[in-house]
BAFI-3210 file (N, C-alpha, C; in Angstrom, 3 decimals, decimal comma, padded with zeros to 6 digits):
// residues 143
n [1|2|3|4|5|6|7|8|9|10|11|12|13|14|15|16|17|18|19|20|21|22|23|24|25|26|27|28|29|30|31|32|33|34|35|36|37|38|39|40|41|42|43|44|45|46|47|48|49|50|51|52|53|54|55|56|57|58|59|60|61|62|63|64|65|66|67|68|69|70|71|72|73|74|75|76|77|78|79|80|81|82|83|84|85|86|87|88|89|90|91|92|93|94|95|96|97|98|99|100|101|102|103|104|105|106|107|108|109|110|111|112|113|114|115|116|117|118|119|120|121|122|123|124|125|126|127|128|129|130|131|132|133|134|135|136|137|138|139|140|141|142|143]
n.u [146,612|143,253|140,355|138,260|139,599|140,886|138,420|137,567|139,714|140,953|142,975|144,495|144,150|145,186|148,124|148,314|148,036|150,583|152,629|152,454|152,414|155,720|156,727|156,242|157,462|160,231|160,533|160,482|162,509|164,856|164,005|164,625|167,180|169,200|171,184|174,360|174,920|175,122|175,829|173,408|173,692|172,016|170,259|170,396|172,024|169,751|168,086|168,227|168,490|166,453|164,804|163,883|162,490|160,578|159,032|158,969|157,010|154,668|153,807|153,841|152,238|149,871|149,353|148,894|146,321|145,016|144,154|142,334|140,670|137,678|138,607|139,787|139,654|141,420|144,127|145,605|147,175|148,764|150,432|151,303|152,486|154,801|156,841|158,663|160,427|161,569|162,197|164,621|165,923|166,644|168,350|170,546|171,320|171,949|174,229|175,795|176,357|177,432|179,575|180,131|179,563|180,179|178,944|176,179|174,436|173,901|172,108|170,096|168,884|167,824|166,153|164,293|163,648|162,748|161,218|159,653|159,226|158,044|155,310|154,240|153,452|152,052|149,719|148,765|147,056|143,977|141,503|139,680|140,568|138,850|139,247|137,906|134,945|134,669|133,563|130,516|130,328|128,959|126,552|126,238|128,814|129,011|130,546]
n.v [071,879|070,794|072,499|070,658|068,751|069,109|070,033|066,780|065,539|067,542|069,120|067,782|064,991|065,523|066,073|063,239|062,047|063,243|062,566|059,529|058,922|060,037|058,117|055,510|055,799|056,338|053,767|052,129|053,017|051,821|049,320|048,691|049,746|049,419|051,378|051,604|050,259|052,059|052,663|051,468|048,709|047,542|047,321|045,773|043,465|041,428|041,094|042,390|045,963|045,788|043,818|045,437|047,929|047,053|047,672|050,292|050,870|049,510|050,980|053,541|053,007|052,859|054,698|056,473|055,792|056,102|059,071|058,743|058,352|059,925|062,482|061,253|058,612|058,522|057,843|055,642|055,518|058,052|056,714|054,739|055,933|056,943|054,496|054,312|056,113|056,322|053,733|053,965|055,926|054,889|052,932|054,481|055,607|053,454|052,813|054,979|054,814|052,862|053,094|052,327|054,448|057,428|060,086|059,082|060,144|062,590|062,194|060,645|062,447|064,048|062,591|062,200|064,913|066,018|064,265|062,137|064,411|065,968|064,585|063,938|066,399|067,324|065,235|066,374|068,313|070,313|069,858|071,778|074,786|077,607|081,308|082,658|084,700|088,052|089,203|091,296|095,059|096,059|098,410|101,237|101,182|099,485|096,082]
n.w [-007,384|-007,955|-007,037|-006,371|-005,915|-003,927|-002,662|-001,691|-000,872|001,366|003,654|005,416|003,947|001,559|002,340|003,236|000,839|-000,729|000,806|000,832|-001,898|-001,895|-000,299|-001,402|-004,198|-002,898|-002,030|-004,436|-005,714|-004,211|-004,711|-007,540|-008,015|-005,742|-003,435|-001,924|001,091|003,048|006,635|007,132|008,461|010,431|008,862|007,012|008,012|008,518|006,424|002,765|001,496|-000,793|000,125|001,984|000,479|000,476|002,966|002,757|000,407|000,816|003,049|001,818|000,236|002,347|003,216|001,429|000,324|002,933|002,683|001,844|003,445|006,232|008,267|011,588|011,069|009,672|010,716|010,633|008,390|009,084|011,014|009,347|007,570|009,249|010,079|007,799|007,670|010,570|011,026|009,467|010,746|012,915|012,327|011,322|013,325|015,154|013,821|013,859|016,756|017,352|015,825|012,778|011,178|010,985|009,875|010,288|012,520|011,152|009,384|010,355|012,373|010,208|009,121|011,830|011,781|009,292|008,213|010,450|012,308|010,941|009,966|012,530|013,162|011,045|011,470|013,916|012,972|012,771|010,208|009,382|010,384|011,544|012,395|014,797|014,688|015,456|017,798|017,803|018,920|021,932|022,281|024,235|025,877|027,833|029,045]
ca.u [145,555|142,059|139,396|137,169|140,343|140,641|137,434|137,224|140,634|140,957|144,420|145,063|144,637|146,359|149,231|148,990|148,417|151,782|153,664|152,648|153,540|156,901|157,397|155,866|158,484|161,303|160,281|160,422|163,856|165,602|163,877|165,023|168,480|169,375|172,344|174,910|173,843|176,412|174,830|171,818|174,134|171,461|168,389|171,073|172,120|168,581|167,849|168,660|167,499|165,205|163,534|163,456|161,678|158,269|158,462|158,485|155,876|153,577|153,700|153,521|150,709|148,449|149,378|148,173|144,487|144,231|143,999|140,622|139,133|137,456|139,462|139,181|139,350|142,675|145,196|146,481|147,752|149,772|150,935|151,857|153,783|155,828|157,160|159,689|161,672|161,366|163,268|165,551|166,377|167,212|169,686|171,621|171,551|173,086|175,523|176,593|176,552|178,043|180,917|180,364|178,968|179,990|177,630|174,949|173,760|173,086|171,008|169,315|168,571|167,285|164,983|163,970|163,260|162,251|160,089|159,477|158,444|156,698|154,547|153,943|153,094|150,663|148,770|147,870|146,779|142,778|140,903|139,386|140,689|138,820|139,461|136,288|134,313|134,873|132,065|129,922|130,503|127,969|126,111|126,326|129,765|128,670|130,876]
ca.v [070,906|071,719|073,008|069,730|067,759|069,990|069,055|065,868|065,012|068,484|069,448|066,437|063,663|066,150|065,799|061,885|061,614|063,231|061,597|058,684|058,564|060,061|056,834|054,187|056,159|056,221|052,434|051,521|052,864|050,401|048,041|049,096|049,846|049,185|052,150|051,051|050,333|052,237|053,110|050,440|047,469|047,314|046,456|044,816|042,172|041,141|041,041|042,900|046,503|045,253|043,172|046,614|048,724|046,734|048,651|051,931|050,594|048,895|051,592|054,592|052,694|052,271|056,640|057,287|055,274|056,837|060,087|059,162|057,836|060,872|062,638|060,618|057,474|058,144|057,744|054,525|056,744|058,702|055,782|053,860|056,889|056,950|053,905|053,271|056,958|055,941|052,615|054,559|057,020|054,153|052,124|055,200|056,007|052,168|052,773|055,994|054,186|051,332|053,492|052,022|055,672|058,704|060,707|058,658|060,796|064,152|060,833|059,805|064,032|064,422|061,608|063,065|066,127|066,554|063,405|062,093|065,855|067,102|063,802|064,038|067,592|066,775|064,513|067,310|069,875|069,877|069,867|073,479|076,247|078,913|082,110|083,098|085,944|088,379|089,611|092,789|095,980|096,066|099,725|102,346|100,662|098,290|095,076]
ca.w [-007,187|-008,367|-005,633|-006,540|-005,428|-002,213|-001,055|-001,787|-000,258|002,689|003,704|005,638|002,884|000,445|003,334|003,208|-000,632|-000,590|001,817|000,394|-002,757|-001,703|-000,034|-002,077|-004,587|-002,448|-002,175|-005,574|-006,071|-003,615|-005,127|-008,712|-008,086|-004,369|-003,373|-001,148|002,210|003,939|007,624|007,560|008,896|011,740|008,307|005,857|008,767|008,479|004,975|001,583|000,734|-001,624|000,708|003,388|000,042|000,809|003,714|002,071|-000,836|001,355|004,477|001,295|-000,248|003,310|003,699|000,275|000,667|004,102|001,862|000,940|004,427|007,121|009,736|012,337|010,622|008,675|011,865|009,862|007,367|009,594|011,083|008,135|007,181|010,362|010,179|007,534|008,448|012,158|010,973|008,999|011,408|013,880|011,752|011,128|015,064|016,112|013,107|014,444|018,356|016,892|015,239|011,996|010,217|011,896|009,390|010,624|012,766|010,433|008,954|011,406|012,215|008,971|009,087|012,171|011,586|008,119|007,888|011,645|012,755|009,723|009,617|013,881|013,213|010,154|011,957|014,767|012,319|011,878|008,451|009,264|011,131|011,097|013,401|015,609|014,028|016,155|018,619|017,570|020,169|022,795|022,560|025,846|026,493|029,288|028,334]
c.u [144,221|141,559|138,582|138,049|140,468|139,660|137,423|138,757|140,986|142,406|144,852|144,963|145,557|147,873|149,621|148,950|149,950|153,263|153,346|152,643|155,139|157,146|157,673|157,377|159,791|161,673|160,999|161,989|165,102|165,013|164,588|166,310|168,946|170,925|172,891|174,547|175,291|175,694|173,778|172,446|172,929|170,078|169,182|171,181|171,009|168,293|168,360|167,809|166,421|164,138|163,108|162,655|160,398|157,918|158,068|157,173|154,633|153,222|153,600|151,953|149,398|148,755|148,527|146,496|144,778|143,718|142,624|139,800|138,588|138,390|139,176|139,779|140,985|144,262|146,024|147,351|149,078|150,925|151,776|152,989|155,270|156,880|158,596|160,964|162,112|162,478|164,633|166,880|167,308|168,457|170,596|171,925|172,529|174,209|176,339|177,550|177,511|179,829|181,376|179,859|178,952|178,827|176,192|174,039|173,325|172,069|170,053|168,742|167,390|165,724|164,221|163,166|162,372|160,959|159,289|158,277|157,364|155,256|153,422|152,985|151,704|149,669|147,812|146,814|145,227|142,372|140,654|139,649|140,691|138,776|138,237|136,154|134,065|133,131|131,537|130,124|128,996|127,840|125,899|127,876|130,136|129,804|129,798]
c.v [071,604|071,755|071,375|068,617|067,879|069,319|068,216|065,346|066,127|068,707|068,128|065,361|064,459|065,796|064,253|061,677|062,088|062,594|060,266|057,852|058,865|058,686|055,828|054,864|056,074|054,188|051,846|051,787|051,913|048,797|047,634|049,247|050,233|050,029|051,020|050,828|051,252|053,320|052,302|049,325|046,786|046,329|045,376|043,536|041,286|040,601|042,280|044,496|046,352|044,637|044,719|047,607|048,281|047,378|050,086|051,525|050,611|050,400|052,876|054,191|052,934|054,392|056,875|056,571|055,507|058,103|060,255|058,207|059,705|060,880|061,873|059,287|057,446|058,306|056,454|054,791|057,640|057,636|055,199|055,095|057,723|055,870|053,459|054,445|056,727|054,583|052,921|055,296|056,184|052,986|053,137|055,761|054,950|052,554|054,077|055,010|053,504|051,764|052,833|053,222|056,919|059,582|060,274|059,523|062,080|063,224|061,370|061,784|064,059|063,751|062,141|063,823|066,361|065,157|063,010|063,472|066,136|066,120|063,861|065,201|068,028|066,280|064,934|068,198|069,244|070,392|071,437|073,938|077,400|080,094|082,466|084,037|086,707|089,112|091,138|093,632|096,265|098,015|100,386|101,740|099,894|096,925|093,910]
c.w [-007,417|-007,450|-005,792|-005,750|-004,033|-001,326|-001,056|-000,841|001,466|002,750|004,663|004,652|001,508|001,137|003,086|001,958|-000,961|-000,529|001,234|-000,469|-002,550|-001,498|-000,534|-003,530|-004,167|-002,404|-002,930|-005,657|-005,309|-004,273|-006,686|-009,140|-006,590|-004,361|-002,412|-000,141|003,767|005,114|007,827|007,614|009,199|010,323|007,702|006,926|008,824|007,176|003,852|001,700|000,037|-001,259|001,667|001,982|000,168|002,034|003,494|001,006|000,067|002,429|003,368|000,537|001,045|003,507|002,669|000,177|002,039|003,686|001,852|002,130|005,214|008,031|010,618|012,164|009,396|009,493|011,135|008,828|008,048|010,397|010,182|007,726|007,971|010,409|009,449|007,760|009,896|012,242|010,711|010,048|012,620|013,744|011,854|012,706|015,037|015,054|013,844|015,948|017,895|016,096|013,572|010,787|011,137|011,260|009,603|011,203|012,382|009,762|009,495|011,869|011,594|009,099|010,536|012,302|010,326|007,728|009,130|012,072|011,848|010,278|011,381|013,816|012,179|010,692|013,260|014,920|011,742|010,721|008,279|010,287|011,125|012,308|014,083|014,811|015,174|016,454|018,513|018,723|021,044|022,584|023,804|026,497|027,341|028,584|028,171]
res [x|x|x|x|x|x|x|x|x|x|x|x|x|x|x|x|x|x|x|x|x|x|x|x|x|x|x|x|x|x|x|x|x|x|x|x|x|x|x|x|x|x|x|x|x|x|x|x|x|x|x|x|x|x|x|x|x|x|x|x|x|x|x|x|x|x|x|x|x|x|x|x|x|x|x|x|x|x|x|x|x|x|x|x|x|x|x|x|x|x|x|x|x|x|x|x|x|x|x|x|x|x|x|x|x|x|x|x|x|x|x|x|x|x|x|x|x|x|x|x|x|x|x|x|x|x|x|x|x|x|x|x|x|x|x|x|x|x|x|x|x|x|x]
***
């Protein structure tokens, strides 16, 4: 990424420009060619894959324009990008519970951990952290 992009976006909207294209990507492909749904009884009973990728589109689209608001002011972003692993993670739980996907739960983990956490853990981390400059030595040794 170029330095001009850096500042203009910081390490947190680089984080949600990221994350949310991943999603709005992950999106598109259920919508494009919907896999099996084997483990998401809990969304399919509801409606179709295809209808559950506007949650990834829509919820990767509102991450990726939080990118470009101020710290502070781009909590909708992290939000929006919680939401459709958080769903995920919870279909493949009741399927596990439910005994209809024993692998559900390395799922439901995954989602988790690798999206859940990261994204929790993103959203803690400020724009600059820089270490104190450490304090000159006082002369005659007095502290």
């Amino acid at each position: 990424m170029s330095a001009a992009a850096r500042r203009l976006l910081g390490r947190r909207g680089t984080f949600l420009l990221i994350i949310g294209g991943g999603e709005t990507c992950y999106g598109l492909s259920f919508l494009v060619d919907p896999p099996t749904a084997q483990g998401l009884g809990l969304l399919t009973h509801w409606c179709s894959l295809r209808h559950w990728s506007w949650l990834w589109i829509l919820c990767g689209l509102i991450t990726a324009t939080s990118a470009l608001l101020r710290v502070g002011r781009d909590w909708a972003g992290y939000l929006a990008a919680l939401a459709p692993p958080t769903v995920w993670a919870t279909a493949y739980t009741a399927a596990v519970v439910l005994g209809q996907f024993s692998r559900g739960a390395y799922v439901a983990l995954w989602y988790l951990t690798s999206h859940v956490g990261v994204i929790l853990w993103a959203a803690t981390v400020p724009e600059h952290s820089v270490p104190h400059a450490p304090r000159p030595a006082r002369k005659g040794g007095a502290p």
